[in-house]
LUMNU-276381 format. One record per residue (C-alpha): chain; z, x, y; residue in three letters. Coordinates in Angstrom, 1 decimal, decimal comma. Layout:
% LUMNU-276381
<rec zati="A" Z="Z" X="X" Y="Y" zator="ALA"/>
...
% end
This chain:
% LUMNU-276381
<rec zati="A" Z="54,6" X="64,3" Y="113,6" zator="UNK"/>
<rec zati="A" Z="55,0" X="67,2" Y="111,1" zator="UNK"/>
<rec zati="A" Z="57,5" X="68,1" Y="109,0" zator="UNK"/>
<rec zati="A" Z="58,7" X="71,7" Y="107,4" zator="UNK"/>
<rec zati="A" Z="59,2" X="72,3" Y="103,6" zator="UNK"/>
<rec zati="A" Z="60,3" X="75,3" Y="102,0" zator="UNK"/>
<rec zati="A" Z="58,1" X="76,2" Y="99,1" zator="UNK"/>
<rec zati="A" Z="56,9" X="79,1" Y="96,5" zator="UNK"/>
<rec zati="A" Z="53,7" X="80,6" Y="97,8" zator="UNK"/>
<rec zati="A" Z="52,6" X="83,9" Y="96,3" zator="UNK"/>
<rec zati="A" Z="56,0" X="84,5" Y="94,8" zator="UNK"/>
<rec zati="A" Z="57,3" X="84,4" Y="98,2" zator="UNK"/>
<rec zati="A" Z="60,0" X="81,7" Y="99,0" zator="UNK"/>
<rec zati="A" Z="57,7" X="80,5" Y="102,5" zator="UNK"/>
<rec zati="A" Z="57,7" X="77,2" Y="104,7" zator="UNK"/>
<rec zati="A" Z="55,1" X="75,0" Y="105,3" zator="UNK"/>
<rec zati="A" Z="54,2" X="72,5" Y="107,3" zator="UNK"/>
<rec zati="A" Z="52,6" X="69,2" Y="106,4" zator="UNK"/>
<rec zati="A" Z="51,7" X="66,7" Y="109,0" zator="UNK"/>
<rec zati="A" Z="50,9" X="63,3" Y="109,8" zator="UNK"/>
<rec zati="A" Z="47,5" X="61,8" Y="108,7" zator="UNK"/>
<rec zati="A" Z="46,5" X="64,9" Y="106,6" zator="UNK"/>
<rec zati="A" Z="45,3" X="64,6" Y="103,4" zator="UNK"/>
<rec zati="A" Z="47,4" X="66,0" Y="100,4" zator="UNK"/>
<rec zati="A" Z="46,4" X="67,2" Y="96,8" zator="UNK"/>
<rec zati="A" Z="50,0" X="67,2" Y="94,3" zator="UNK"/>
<rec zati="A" Z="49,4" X="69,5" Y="91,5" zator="UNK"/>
<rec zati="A" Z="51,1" X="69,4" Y="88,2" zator="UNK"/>
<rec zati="A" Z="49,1" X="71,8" Y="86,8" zator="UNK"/>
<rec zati="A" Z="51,4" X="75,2" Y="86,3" zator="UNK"/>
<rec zati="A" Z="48,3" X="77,7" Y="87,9" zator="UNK"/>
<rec zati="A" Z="49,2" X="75,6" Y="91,1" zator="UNK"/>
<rec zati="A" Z="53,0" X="76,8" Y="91,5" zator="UNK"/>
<rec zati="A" Z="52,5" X="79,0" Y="93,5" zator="UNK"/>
<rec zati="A" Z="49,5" X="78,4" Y="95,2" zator="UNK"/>
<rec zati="A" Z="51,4" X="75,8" Y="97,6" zator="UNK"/>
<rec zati="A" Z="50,2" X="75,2" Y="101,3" zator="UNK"/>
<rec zati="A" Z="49,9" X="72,2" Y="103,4" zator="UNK"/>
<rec zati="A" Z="47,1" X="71,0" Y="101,8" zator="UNK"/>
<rec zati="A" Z="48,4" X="71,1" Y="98,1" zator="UNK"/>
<rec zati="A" Z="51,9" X="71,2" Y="96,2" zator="UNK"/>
<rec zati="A" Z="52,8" X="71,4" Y="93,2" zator="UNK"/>
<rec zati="A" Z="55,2" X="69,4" Y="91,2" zator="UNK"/>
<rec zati="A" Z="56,9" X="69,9" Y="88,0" zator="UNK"/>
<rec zati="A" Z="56,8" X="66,0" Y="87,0" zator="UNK"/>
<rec zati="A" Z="53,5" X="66,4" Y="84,5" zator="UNK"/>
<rec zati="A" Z="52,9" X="63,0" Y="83,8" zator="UNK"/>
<rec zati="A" Z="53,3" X="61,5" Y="87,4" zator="UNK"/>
<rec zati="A" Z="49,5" X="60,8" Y="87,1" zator="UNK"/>
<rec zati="A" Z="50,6" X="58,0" Y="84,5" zator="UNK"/>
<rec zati="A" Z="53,2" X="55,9" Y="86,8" zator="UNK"/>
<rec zati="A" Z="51,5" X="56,1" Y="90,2" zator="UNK"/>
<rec zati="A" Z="48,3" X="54,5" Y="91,5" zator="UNK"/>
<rec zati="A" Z="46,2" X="54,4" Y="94,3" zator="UNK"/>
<rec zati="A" Z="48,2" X="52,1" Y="97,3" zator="UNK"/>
<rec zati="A" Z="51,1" X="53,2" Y="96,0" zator="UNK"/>
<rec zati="A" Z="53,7" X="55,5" Y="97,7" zator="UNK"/>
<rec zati="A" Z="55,1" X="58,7" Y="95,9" zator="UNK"/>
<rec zati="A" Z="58,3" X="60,2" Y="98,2" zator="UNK"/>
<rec zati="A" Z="59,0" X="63,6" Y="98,3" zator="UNK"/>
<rec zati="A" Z="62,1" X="66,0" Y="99,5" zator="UNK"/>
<rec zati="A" Z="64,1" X="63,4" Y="99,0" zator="UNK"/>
<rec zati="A" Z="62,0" X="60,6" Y="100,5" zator="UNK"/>
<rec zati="A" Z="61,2" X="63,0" Y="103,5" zator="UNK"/>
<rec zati="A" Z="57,7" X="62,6" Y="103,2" zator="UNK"/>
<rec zati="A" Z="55,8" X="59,6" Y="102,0" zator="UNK"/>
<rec zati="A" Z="52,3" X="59,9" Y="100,4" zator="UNK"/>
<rec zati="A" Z="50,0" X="57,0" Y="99,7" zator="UNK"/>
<rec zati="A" Z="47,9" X="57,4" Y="96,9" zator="UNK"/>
<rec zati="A" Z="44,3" X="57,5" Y="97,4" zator="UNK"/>
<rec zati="A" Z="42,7" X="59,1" Y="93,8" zator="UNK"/>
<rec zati="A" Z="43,9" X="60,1" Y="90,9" zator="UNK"/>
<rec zati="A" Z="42,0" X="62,8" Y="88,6" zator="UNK"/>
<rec zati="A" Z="43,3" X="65,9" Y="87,4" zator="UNK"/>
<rec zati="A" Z="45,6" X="66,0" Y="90,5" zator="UNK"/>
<rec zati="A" Z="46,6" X="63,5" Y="93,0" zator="UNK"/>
<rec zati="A" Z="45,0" X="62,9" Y="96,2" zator="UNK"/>
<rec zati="A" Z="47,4" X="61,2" Y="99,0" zator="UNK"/>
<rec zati="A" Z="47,5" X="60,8" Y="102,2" zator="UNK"/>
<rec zati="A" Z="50,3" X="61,9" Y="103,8" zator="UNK"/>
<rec zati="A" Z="52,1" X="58,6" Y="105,6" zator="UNK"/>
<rec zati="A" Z="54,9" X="59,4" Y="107,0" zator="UNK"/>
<rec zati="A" Z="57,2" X="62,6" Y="107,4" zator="UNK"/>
% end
């Protein structure tokens, strides 16, 4: 199962497609905004590295997708759960 989301890449409003089983990097870090595919997004909460941890769930679009976290470091590595 995949889901569409509509994102900045290269200044460009674009969609992407994440999907099922893939692994997922969330960025926080600013050089990332718009350097968003299906393998990494970037997010404007900063400190979401300090309330998440590994086994936990971070929703996204609205609880369209549902990441389990795997690592944390200077980004967040998930797997992507559920879309």
């Amino acid at each position: 199962m995949s889901v569409s989301l509509l994102a900045v890449v290269q200044g460009v409003t674009a969609e992407i497609e994440i999907k099922t089983g893939e692994e997922l990097t969330i960025q926080t870090d600013d050089k990332y905004k718009e350097a968003v595919d299906e393998h990494n997004i970037w997010v404007d909460y900063k400190t979401i590295g300090n309330v998440v941890s590994p086994g936990k769930r971070i929703y996204i679009d609205d609880g369209l997708i549902s990441v389990v976290v795997k690592e944390i470091g200077e980004f967040i590595s998930g797997l992507v759960f559920s879309v």
